[in-house]
Structure formats: C-alpha cells, structure tokens
C-alpha positions as CSV (number, residue, x, y, z in Angstrom):
1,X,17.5,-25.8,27.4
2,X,20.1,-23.9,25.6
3,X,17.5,-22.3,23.3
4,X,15.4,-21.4,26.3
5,X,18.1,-19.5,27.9
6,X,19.0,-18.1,25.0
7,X,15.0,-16.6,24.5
8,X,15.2,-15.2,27.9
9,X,18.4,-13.4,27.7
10,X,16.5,-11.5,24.8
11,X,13.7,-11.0,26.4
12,X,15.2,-9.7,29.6
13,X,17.7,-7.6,27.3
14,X,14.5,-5.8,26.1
15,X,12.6,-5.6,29.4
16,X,16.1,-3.6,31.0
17,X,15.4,-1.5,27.8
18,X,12.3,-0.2,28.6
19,X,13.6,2.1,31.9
20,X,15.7,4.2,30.2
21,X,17.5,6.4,32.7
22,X,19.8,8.6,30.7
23,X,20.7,5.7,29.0
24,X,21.7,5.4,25.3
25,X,18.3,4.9,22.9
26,X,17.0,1.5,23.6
27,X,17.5,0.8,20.0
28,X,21.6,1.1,20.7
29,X,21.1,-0.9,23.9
30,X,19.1,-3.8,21.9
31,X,21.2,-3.5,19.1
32,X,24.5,-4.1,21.7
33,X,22.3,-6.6,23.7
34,X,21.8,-8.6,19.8
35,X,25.2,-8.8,19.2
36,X,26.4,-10.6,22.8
37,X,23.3,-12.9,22.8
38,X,24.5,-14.1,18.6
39,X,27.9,-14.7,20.3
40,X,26.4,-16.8,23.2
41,X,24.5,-18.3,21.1
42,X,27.8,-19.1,18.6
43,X,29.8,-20.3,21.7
44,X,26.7,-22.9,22.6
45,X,27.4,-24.6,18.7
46,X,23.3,-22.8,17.4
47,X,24.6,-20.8,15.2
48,X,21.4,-20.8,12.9
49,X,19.7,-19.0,16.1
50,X,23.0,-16.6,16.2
51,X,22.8,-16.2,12.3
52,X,18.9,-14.6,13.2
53,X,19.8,-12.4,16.4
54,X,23.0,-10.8,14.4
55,X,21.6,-10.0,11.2
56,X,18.8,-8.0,13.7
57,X,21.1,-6.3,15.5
58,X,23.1,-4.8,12.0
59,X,19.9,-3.7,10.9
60,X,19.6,-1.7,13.9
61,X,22.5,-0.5,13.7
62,X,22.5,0.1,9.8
63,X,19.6,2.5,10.9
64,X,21.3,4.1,13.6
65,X,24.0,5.0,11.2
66,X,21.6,6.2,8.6
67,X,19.6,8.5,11.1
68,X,22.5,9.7,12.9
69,X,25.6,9.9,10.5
70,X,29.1,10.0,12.4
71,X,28.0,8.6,15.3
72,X,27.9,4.9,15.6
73,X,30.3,3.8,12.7
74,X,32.2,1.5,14.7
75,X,29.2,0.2,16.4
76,X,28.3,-1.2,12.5
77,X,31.6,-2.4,11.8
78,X,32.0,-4.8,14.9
79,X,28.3,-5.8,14.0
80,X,29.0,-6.4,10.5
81,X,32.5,-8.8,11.1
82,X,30.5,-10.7,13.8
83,X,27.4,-11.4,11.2
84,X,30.4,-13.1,8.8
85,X,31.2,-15.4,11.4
86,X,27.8,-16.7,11.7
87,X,26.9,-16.4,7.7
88,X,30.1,-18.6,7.6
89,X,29.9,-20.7,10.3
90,X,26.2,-21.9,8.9
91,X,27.8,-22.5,5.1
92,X,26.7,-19.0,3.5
93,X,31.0,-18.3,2.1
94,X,29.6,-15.9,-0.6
95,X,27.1,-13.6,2.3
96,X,30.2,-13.6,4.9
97,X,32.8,-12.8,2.4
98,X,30.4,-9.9,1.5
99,X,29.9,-8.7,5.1
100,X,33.8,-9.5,5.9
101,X,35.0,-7.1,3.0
102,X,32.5,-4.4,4.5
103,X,34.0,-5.2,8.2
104,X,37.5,-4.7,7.0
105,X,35.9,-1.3,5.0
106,X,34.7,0.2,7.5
107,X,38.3,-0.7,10.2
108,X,40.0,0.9,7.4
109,X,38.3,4.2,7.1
110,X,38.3,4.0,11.4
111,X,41.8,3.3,11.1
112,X,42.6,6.1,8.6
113,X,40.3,9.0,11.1
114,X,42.1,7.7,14.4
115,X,44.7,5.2,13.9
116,X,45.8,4.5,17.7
117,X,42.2,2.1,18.5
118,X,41.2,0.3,15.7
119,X,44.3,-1.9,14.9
120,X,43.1,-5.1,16.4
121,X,39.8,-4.8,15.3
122,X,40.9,-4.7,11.7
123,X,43.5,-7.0,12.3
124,X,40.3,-9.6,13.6
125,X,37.8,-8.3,10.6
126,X,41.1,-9.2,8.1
127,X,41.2,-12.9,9.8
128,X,37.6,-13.0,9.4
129,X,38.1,-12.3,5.6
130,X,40.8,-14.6,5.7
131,X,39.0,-17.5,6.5
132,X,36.0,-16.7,4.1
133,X,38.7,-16.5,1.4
134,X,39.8,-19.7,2.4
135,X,36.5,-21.2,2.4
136,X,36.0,-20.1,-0.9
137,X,39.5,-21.8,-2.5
138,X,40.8,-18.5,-2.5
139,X,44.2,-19.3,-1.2
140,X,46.1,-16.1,-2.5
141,X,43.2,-14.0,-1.3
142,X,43.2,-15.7,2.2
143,X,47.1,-15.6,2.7
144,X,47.1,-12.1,2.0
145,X,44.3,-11.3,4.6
146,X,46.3,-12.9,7.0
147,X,49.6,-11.3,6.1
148,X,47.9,-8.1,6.6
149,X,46.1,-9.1,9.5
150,X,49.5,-9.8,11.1
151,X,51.1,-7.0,9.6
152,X,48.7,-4.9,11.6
153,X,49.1,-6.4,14.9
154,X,52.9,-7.3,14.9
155,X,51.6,-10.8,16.0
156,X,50.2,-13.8,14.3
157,X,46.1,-13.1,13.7
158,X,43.4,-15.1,13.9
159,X,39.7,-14.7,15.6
160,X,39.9,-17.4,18.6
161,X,39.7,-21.0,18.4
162,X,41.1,-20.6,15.1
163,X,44.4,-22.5,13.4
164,X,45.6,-22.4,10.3
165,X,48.6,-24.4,8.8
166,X,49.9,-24.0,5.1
167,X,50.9,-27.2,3.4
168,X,52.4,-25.5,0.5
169,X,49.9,-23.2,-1.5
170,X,46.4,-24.6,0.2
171,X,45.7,-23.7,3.3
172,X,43.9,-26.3,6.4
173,X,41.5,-24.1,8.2
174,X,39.9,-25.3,11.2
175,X,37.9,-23.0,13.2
176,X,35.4,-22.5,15.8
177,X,33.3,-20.2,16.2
C-alpha cells in the first residue's frame, strides 16, 4: 500500500508537470516534487525507495545548476543534505558524510552572499554532518558539527526526531528519519 501511494504521488507529480502555465521548467517542478515524495517516503520507514527518488531529484538539480549558474544554488544544497539522510538512514556513513560536507558547503557560501536566510538551513545541514560523524566513531568531528550547528542557531540543533546524549567522549545517537 505504502509503495503504491508512494508510485502515484510521482506519477501525478509528473502528470501536473506537463501543463505548464508560466510555471517554473517542469524539470524544477519534478526535481521539487522528488524531494517531498523521498521525505514521504522517509517518514513511512522505505527509505531504500527514498534513497532512489532523492538521488533523482540532485541530479536534476545538479543539471539545473550546471545549465543555469546562479540560479538554483540553494535548490542543490537542500537537495543534497536531504540525500545524506537517506544514504545514512540505509547504512551508506561514508556517501552521506560526503553529501553532508557538500550540504554544509554550499549553506556556507549561501550564508557568506546573504547571511539573514540561510542560518537554520546550515545549522540543519551541520546536524546532518553531525550525525554522519557520529556514525562513523568520529566523536570530535561530530561534537564539533553540533557546536557549530548550535552556535548558528542560538539553540540546541538537531534535524527532528533526533537526540543525542554525551556519556563522556562517545556520543548515543538515536535518530529517525
């Protein structure tokens, strides 16, 4: 049932994209439409099926960027943090700590150009590299993501449905994705 739903959200997401109507390019519309259906998927526990539809949707957008430089760079970065949390909610650490450095990347450079809208995306793309670290045994890295990430924000950060508690130097990380 819930991969059934899941096939005709996409398929409906590319049916609306055919109209048009002064709309963005369908490829930004699909690419969008990619992204909320790997999150859907995420919050239903198939992340292998989430894994797929995100990884489509930053190619899309990796072209967009490519074809059209300066005008979808936040698009990729959003993208690229949200294919972490699928690489490591389906055991790939090494490809979502990859994708998370790249995520925090590009907040930084959006960050640097205009500083006043991008502080809790890069505060969520620095949890997200956070949690990779700590995957990983990198305990120094992962504090240190999550300093920042709360350094940035003023607030404690982590993406939802996440906790972490330090019991001395190693950290428990339970998350949810």
């Amino acid at each position: 049932m819930r991969a059934a739903f899941a096939l005709s959200f996409r398929r409906l997401a590319q049916v609306a994209l055919v109209k048009g109507d002064g709309l963005p390019p369908p490829d930004v519309e699909l690419a969008g439409a990619l992204d909320n259906l790997s999150r859907a998927l995420g919050d239903l526990g198939l992340h292998t099926a989430a894994l797929a539809q995100a990884r489509e949707g930053v190619e899309i957008r990796r072209r967009q960027v490519a074809s059209a430089p300066g005008g979808y760079e936040a698009m990729p970065a959003d993208a690229v943090v949200n294919l972490a949390a699928h690489l490591l909610a389906t055991g790939d650490t090494a490809g979502a700590m990859e994708h998370a450095h790249e995520g925090v990347a590009l907040y930084r450079q959006l960050a640097a150009e205009s500083p006043h809208g991008s502080g809790p995306d890069l505060a969520n793309a620095l949890g997200t590299l956070g949690l990779c670290c700590a995957r990983a045994g990198r305990w120094a890295a992962a504090r240190e993501a999550h300093a920042e990430a709360t350094a940035v924000l003023g607030t404690p950060a982590c993406p939802p449905q996440t906790t972490i508690s330090w019991l001395g130097s190693q950290p428990t990380v339970r998350v949810r994705i």
